[in-house]
Each structure stands twice: as C-alpha cells, then as structure tokens.
C-alpha positions, 0 to 999 in steps of 0.5 A: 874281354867283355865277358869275362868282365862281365862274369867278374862283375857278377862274381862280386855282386854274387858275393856281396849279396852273400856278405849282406846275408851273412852280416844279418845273420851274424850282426843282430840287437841281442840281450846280455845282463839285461841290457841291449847290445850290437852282437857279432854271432851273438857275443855283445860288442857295442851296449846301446845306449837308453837315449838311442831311439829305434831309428838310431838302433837301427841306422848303427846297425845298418852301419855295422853291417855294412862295414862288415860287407865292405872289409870282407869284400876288401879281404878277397880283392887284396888276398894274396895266395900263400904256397 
C-alpha cells in the first residue's frame, strides 16, 4: 500500500511540475496595440495597468499562473471517464 501511495505522490508532483512549466510557457507579459497585457498562448486577456510596478507585474503574473496549475491540477483529480 505504501508504494502505490508513493507512486501516487510522485505522479502528482510530476505533473505539477509539468503544469508550471506549461503555464510559463502559455502565461507571459506580451504586447498588443502598444500596451502591455497578461496573455494566455499570446492572446492578451488582463491590460496591466501604468501605475503596476514590475514587482506588481510579476506577483499578478505569478498568480495567474498559479491559478493555472491549481484548476488543471483540479481537472485530472474530478475527471470522470465518459464511455
């Protein structure tokens, strides 16, 4: 029982550790019409506002991305098998 319950938890830190890569990969600052955004795979979702220091710009960031890993993570734990 051990193992398996090992194997479990490997299995899950594997995969967040897939998601975080992912979400900085997919979840970046980017460019549209001359101002800045949070883009998700490069469509801008969240402007950044001009008072947003870069420490701001990055805890938001941060926190997107982390939201990212969390529902993802959330996804593949409640997922039910459809036949």
């Amino acid at each position: 029982m051990e193992i398996l319950a090992r194997w479990k938890e490997k299995r899950q830190e594997t995969k967040r550790k897939d998601l975080e890569s992912q979400s900085r990969r997919r979840i970046e600052v980017s460019d549209f019409e001359d101002k800045l955004f949070i883009a998700i795979d490069g469509v801008p979702m969240v402007p950044i506002e001009a008072e947003w220091t870069t420490k701001e710009i990055m805890e938001n960031l941060n926190t997107y991305r982390q939201n990212y890993v969390a529902a993802k993570m959330s996804e593949s734990t409640s997922s039910v098998a459809v036949f």
